[in-house]
KOLVEXMI-170265 format. One record per residue (C-alpha): residue in one letter; x, y, z. Coordinates in steps of 0.001 Angstrom, whole numbers, plus 500000, padded with zeros to 6 digits. Layout:
<atoms>
  residuo       u       v       w
        A       X       Y       Z
...
</atoms>
This chain:
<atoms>
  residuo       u       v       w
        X  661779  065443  941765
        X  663549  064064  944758
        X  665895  065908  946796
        X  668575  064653  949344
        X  669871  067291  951634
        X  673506  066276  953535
        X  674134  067735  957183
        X  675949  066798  960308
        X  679777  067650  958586
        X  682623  069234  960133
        X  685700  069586  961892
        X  686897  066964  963850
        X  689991  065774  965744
        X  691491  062245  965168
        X  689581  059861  967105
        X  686964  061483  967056
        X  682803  061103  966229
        X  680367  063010  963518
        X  676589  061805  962500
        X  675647  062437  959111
        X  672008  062686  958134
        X  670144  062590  954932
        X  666545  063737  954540
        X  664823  062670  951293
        X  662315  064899  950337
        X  660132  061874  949215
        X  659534  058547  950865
        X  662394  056427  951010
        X  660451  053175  950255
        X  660501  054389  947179
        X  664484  053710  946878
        X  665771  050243  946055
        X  669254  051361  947709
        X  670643  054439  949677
        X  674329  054712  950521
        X  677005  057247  951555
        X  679890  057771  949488
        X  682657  060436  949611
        X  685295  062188  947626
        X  688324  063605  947466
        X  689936  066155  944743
        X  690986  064185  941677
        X  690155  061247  942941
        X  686522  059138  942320
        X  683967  059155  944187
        X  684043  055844  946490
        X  681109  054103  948317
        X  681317  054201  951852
        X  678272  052340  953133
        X  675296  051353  951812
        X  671882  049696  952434
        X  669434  047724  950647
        X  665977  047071  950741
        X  665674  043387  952786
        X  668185  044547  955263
        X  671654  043928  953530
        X  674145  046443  954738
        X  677563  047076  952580
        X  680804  049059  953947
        X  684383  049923  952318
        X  686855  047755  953852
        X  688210  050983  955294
        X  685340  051983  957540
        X  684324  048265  958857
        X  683731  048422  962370
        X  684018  052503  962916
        X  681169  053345  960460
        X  677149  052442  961052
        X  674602  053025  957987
        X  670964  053534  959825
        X  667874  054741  958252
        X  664468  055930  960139
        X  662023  055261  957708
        X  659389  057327  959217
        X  661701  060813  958843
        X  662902  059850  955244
        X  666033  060297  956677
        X  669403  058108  956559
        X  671949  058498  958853
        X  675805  057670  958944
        X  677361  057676  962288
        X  681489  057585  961933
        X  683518  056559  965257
        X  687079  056586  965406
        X  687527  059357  962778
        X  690883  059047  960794
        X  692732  061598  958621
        X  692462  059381  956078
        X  688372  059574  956225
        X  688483  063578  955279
        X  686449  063921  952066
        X  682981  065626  950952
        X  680470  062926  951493
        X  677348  062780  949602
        X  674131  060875  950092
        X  672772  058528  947479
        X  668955  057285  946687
        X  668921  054591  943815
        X  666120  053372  942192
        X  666799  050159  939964
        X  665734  050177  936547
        X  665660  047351  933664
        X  668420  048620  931665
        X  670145  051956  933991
        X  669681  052471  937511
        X  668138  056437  938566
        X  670291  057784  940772
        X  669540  060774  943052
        X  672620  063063  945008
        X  672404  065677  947572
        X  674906  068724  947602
        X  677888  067317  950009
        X  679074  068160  952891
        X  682550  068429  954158
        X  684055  066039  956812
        X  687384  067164  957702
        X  689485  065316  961075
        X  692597  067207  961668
        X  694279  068020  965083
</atoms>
């Protein structure tokens, strides 16, 4: 069973920088995709960033240019470094693993953890 545990959250004034990190308990070759995405109360869970075996990187219109997806391979960790924090980008974020599959993809979630920038 693969497990993603979240860290690097917090408090954080406008303007400001955090570094999320994501360790996967297995090896992250195994993954076809791994992204960030976040959430808000009553509202759906959005992607943030995400990136894809053969080196093709995706990010929300909203975090272009502030935001950098990174994984090191040899921790089985993925990383999420946010610049330039707005009010706006307060939300639970929660790592994603995704392994494609002919009809559904298998998707794998860690716990959250809380990103809040507030003065």
């Amino acid at each position: 069973q693969v497990q993603l545990v979240e860290s690097g959250g917090g408090l954080v004034q406008p303007g400001g920088s955090l570094r999320l990190s994501c360790v996967a308990s297995g090896s992250v070759f195994s993954f076809n995709t791994m992204g960030w995405y976040r959430q808000n109360p009553g509202k759906e869970r959005e992607l943030v960033a995400s990136d894809s075996w053969g080196g093709r990187l995706n990010y929300a219109d909203s975090v272009k240019g502030r935001f950098t997806i990174s994984r090191d391979n040899a921790k089985n960790t993925m990383y999420l470094q946010m610049n330039n924090l707005k009010p706006e980008d307060t939300a639970v974020y929660y790592c994603n693993a995704r392994i494609l599959k002919p009809v559904n993809p298998l998707d794998y979630w860690g716990q959250g953890t809380q990103v809040t920038v507030s003065s």
